[in-house]
N, C-alpha and C positions, 0 to 999 in steps of 0.2 A: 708721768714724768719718772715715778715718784723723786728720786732721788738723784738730783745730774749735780757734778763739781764742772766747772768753766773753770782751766786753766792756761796760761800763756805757755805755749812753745819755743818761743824764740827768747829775746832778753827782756821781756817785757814789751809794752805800748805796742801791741799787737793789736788792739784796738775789744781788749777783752767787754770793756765798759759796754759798748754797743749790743753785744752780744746777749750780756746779762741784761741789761735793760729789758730787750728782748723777751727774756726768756722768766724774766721777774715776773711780765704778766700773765705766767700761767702758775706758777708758784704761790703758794699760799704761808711759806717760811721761808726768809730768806738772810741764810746765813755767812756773815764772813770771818772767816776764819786764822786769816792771818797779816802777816806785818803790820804794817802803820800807816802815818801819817808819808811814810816817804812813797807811798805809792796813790796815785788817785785818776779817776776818768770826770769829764763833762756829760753833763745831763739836760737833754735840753727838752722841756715838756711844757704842757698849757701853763705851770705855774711861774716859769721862766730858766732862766739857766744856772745850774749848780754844780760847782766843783767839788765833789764827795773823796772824801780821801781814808775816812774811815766810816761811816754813816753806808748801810747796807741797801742796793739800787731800791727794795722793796718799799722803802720807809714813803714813796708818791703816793702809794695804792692803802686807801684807810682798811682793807679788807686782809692787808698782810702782817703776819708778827714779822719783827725785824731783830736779831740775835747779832750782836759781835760777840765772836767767841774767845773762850781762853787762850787760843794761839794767836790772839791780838795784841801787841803794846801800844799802848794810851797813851799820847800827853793830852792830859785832861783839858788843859789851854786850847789845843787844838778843837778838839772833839767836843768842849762849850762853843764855840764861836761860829763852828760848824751848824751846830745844834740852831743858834740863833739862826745864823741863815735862814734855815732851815723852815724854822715858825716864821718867821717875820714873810712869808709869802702864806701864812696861813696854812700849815702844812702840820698836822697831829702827831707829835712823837712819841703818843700813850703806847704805842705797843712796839717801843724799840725797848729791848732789854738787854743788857752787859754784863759780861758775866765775873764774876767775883772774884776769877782767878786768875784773871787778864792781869798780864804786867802793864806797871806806868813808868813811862819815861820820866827823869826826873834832870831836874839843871844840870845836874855834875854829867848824865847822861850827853847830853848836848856838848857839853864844856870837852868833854873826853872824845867826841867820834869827830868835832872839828880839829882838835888838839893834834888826835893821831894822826890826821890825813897831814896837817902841817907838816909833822915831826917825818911822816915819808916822804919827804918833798918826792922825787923823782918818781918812786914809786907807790904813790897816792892810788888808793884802790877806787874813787871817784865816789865815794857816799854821795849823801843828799844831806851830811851835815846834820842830822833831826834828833840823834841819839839814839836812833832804832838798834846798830848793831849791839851797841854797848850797855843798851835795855836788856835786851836777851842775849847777852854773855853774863850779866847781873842772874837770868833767871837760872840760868844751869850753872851757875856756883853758889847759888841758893841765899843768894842776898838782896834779892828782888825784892820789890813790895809790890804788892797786888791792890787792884783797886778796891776790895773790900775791905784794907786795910785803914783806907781812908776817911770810911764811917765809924772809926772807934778808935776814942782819942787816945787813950792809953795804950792802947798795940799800936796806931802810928808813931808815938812818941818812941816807943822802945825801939821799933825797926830803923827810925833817923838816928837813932845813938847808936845802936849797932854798926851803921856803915858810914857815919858823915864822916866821925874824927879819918878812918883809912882815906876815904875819899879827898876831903878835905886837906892831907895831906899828898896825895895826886895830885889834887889840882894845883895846888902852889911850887911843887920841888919838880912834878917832871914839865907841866904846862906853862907857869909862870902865871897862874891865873889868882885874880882874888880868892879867900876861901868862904862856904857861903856859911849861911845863918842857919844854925838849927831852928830859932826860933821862929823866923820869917817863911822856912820853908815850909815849919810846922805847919803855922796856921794860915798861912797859901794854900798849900794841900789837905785840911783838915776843910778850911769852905767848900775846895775842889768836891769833894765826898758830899758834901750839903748841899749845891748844885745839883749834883748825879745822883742823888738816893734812891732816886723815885725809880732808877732803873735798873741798878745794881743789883741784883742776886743771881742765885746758882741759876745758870741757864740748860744745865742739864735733864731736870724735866721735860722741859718745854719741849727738847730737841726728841728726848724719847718717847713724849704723849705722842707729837707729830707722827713720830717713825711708826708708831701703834697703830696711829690710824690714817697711815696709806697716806696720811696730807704731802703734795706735791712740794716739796724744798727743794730750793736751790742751793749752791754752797759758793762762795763769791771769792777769790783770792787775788793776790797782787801777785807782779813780778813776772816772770818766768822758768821754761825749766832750766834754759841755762845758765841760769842766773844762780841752780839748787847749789847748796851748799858740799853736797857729796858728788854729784855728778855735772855740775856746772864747770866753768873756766875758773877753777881755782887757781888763785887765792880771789880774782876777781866777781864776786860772788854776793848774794842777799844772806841772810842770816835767819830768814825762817823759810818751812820746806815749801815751793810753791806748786807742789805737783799733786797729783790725786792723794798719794799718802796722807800729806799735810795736810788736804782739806778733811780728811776722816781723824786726822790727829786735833787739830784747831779746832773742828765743830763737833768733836765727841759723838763720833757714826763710826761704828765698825765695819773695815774696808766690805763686808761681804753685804751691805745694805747699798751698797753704789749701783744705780742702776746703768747708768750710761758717765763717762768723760767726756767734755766737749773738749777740747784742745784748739785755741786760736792763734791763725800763724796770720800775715799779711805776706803780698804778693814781692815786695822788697822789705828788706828786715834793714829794724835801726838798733842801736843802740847808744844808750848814753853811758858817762863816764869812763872807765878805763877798761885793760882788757882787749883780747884779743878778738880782730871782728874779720874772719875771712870771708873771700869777694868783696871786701869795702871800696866803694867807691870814692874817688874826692875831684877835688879840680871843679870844672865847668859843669860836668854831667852831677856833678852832687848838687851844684847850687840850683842846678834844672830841677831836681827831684825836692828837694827842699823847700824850694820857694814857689815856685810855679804851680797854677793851679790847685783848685780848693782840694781834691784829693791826695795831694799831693806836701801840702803848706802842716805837716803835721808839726807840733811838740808836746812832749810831755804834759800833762793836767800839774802835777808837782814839780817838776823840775824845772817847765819853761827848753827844758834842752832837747 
């Protein structure tokens, strides 16, 4: 292998999911590296069917470690509930491991990326709503909290006083929204940590024992390229990079260990949300390709669209 990134070409739901399925069974780490919850494929195998949206393809195979890397944002919510899924078909999540430096999405996150799309009424950039972008605008103005911050009461407590009161006063004067609880979030978020402990730490080892010893990884990402944030349909755009850079940035592999880029395109391209979509089809011939026939009946695993 050793080392291949699987990334979207077009705007996403390129059908990247299949691919890595795929290519998870020769892989023996398989890491994803970036966005969130706003992105996810269907999984259909002897255990039955699973909607992964942060949970890395390998986590079927008990022979694989399973790494979400630092270029991933978490809401923890999500990514327990997933998790349940997950076991409750009997399914071992001992060797998924999280890395410490990963951002978490947090309420006000949510309350702010629905907020804004409102406040652009006409020119609403079509989020997924989930707080992804507003997560990582958090991380590069450096008032992110990470999910290791979650295992240690007294550095969580500091980093919620740090940013609730600014936030807290966001949400009320530009949104209209209630303002929230330090306390409630605290210790929401402090169980969140108690939950996840067992899998939270530096994943960077791991990723460079593998690279040591030749072990075949995959690198797993969401979205698309033109969806990137620098070379994408801006402003209409994802907010982590979804292209080979990004998987070498998110999963901690310097670009020159890349052995091969997979790049998935499909035969007609869709896109969700906003944004400019040249050759778009509509009328009759769209609803043909839309609805007719199983290859054809595609939407989104998160969006539904």
């Amino acid at each position: 292998m050793p080392v291949v990134a699987v990334i979207g070409a077009q705007w996403g739901d390129e059908g990247k999911g299949h691919i890595v399925d795929l290519l998870a069974e020769r892989a023996r780490l398989v890491v994803r590296y970036g966005g969130g919850n706003n992105a996810g494929h269907t999984v259909l195998n002897d255990h039955g069917t699973f909607k992964l949206h942060v949970v890395p393809s390998g986590i079927f195979d008990p022979g694989t470690v399973n790494v979400i890397g630092h270029g991933v944002v978490i809401d923890p919510a999500v990514l327990l509930e997933e998790l349940k899924d997950i076991q409750s078909k009997g399914i071992s999540i001992s060797k998924l491991f999280i890395s410490e430096r990963a951002h978490v999405v947090m309420p006000y996150h949510i309350t702010q990326d629905r907020g804004d799309e409102t406040l652009r009424g006409d020119n609403k950039i079509g989020t997924t709503g989930r707080g992804i972008g507003p997560a990582y605008a958090d991380k590069m103005s450096r008032i992110g909290i990470r999910l290791g911050d979650l295992l240690h009461e007294e550095t969580l407590l500091s980093r919620l006083r740090q940013v609730l009161d600014f936030k807290n006063k966001m949400l009320t004067t530009l949104y209209q929204a209630p303002p929230l609880s330090l306390h409630e979030i605290y210790l929401r978020y402090l169980d969140y940590g108690r939950k996840l402990a067992d899998h939270v730490t530096d994943t960077h080892p791991i990723v460079q024992r593998a690279l040591d010893k030749d072990v075949p990884i995959l690198l797993e990402g969401a979205q698309g390229a033109l969806l990137d944030l620098d070379f994408g349909t801006y402003p209409y755009v994802t907010s982590s990079p979804p292209g080979a850079a990004g998987a070498c940035q998110g999963a901690g592999i310097g670009p020159t260990r890349l052995s091969s880029v997979v790049g998935v395109y499909k035969a007609f391209a869709t896109r969700v949300g906003e944004g400019p979509f040249p050759t778009e089809v509509s009328g009759s011939e769209a609803d043909v390709l839309r609805q007719l026939g199983t290859p054809w009946a595609e939407v989104g695993t998160t969006t539904g669209r």
